[in-house]
C-alpha atoms as one frame of an Amber mdcrd trajectory, in Angstrom:
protein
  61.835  22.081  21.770  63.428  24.839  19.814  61.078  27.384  18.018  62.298
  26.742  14.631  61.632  22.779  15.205  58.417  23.464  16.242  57.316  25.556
  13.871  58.809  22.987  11.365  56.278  20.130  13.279  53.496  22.663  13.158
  54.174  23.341   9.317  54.078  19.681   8.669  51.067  18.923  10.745  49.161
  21.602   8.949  50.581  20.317   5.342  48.735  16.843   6.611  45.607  18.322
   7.579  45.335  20.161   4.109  46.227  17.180   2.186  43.493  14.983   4.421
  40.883  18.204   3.455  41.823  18.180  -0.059  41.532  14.120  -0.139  37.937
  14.416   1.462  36.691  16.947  -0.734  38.094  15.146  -3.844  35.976  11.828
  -2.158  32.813  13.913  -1.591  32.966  15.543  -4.919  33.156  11.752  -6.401
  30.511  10.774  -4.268  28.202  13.917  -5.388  28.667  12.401  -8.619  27.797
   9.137  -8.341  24.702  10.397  -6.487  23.727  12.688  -9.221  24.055   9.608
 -12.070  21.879   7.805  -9.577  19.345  10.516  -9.348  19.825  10.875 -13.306
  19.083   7.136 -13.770  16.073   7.021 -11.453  14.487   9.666 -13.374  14.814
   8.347 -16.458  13.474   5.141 -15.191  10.528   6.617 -13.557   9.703   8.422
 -17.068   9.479   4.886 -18.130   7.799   3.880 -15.882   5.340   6.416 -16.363
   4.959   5.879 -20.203   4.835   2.214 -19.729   1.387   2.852 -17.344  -0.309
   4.927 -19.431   0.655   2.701 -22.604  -1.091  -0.231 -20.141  -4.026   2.157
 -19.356  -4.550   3.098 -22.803  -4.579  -0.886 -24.023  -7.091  -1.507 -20.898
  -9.420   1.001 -22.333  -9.354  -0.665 -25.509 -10.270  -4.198 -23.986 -12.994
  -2.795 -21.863 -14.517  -0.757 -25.320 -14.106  -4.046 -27.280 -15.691  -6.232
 -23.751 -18.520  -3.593 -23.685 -19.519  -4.071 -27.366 -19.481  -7.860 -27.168
């Protein structure tokens, strides 16, 4: 194979191996996002959560005052 040929097939091998880099980067950076709206989401439903417990606890309290005074 002449040198010039070759380092034409070389050039274009490389060329593919960038562009398959450049396309799994691109996928991971998606996927880094995705996983940061999940984290995002979880949070915000654990706060929820959270509020939604101590909300319960408070109105348990109550019913256990009001049981107590019966």
């Amino acid at each position: 194979m002449p040198a010039a040929k070759k380092t034409e097939a070389n050039a274009v091998i490389m060329a593919k191996r960038q562009k398959s880099k450049r396309f799994a980067t691109e996928r991971l950076a998606a996927a880094a996002e995705k996983n940061a709206k999940a984290v995002d989401d979880a949070i915000d439903y654990l706060t929820e959560l959270v509020v939604m417990q101590k909300y319960t606890a408070n109105a348990l309290k109550s019913i256990q005052k009001g049981l107590v005074t019966l």
